[in-house]
N, C-alpha and C positions, 0 to 999 in steps of 0.2 A: 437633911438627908436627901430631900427629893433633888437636892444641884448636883450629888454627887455620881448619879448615875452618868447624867452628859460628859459633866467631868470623864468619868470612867471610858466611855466610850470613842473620848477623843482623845484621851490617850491610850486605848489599844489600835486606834485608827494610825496613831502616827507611828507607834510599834511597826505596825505593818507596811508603812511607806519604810522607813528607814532602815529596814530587816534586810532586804535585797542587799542594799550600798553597803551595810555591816558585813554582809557574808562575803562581798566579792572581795571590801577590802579586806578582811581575813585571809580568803584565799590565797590574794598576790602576797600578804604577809608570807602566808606561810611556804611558797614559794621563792622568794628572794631570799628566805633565810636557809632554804636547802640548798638553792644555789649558791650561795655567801660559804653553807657546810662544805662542800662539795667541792668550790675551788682550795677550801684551806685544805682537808684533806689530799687533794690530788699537789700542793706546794710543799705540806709534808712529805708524802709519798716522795716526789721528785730529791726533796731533799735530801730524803733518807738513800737515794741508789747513789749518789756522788760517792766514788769514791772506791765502790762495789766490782770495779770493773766488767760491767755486766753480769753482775754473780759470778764469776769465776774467785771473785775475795771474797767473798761473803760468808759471815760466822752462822752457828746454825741461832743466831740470836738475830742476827740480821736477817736472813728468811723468814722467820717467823714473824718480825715485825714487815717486812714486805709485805707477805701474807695479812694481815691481818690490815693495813692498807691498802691494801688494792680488793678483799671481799666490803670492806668501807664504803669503798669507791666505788665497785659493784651497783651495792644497792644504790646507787645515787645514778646510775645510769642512765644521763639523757637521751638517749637513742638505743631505746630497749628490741627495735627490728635494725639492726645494722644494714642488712643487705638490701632494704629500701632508701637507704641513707645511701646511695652512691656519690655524691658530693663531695661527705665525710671521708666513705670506706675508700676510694680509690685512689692512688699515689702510689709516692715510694716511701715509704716508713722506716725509720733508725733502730734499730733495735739496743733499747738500756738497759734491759733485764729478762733474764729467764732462767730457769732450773733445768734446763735441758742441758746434762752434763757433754751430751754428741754435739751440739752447738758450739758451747762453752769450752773442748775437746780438752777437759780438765783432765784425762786421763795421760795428759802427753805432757812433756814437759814445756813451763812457760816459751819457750822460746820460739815453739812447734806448735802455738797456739796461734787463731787468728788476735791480729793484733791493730788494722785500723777499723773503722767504723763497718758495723753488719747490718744490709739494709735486705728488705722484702717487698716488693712491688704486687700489688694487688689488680686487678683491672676486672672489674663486676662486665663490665660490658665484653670480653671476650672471654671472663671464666677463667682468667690464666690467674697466676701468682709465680715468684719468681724470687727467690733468696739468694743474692751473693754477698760473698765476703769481698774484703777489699785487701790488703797489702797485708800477710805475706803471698798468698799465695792465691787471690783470687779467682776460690772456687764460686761456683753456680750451682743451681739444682731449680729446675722447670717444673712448675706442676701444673694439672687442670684440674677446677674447683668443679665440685655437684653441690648446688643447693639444697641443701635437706630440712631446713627449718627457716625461718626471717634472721637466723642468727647463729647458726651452724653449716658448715660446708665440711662435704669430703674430699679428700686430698691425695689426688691420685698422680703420682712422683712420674716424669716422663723424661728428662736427660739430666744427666747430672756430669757439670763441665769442669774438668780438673786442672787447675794452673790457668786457667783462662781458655785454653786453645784445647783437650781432649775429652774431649764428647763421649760420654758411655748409657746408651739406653737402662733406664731403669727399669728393673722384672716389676711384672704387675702386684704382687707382694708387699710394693714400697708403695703405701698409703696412710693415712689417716684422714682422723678430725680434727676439725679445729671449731671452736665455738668462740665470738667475741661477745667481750661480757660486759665491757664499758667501750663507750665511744664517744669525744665529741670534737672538736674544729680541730684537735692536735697530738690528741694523746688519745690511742689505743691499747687496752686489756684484752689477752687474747686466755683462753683453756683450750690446750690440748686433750685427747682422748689415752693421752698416760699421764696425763695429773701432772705435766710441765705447764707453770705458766710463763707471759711473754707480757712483759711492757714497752710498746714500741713510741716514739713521737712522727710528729710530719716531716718530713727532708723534704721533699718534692710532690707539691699537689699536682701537679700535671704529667706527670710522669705515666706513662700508657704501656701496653705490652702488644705487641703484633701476633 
């Protein structure tokens, strides 16, 4: 009985050295596997808009699974203050999804619909953003950003260019938010302040606004 105390005390001595090394490597565990999470969801995700036409096809089972993919993806958010992430946030962005039926101009007929690739150009350093369409009819619409939170800006519409060449000032009326909800090297979730969401990828990381 009397060897077992040293015994005892050298093994909660060594408990204590090797507690640290156990916890960090736990940590990085449990880290690589939310990361490991997080790209499968965002390959699901992607896989799931193929096909979608940007939502403009999309059954209300398809939304719903969107949805439920991208609040996923959400919480798995590497870059939970975007607008200190200017690296990230700044480019020109593709747009592959959104429930914005004005966007999507689902009320018109296909053919009266945009129909090549819709991109958004962000620029944190002059506050601008910048949405045009592309072939048919390559509209514009200019705005300047107010940062209201590390991950909310208000969206206040300042020309909006129709056919490429007829410039119409926007009434100060034409605003909103917009809140980014996931962000990381290619793919950004955006929430509107009418419950439209928007899954954009990279097009162009250098891409600037004057």
């Amino acid at each position: 009985m009397a060897l077992a105390r040293p015994h005892h005390r050298i093994t909660t001595a060594t408990r204590m050295r090797v507690s640290p090394k156990a916890g960090i490597f736990s940590f990085l565990t449990q880290r690589s596997n939310k990361v490991e999470q997080r790209l499968a969801i965002k390959e699901e995700l992607l896989e799931r808009l193929e096909g979608l036409n940007r939502g403009a096809s999309a059954s209300t089972d398809d939304k719903a699974e969107v949805e439920r993919l991208a609040k996923s993806l959400e919480q798995l958010n590497p870059t939970p203050q975007p607008l200190k992430a200017p690296e990230l946030l700044n480019g020109k962005w593709r747009l592959l999804y959104t429930t914005s039926t004005a966007i999507l101009a689902t009320s018109r007929p296909p053919p009266l619909r945009p129909q090549g690739p819709i991109f958004q150009t962000i620029d944190t350093e002059t506050l601008k953003a910048r949405n045009n369409e592309t072939w048919p009819f390559f509209n514009q619409v200019s705005a300047d950003l107010i940062p209201l939170s590390p991950k909310k800006v208000a969206v206040q519409f300042r020309t909006f260019k129709l056919l490429g060449v007829i410039s119409i000032a926007a009434p100060p009326s034409a605003k909103g938010e917009l809140t980014v909800t996931y962000l990381d090297e290619d793919l950004r979730i955006s929430r509107g302040d009418r419950g439209n969401l928007f899954v954009l990828d990279m097009a162009d990381r250098s891409a600037r606004l004057d």
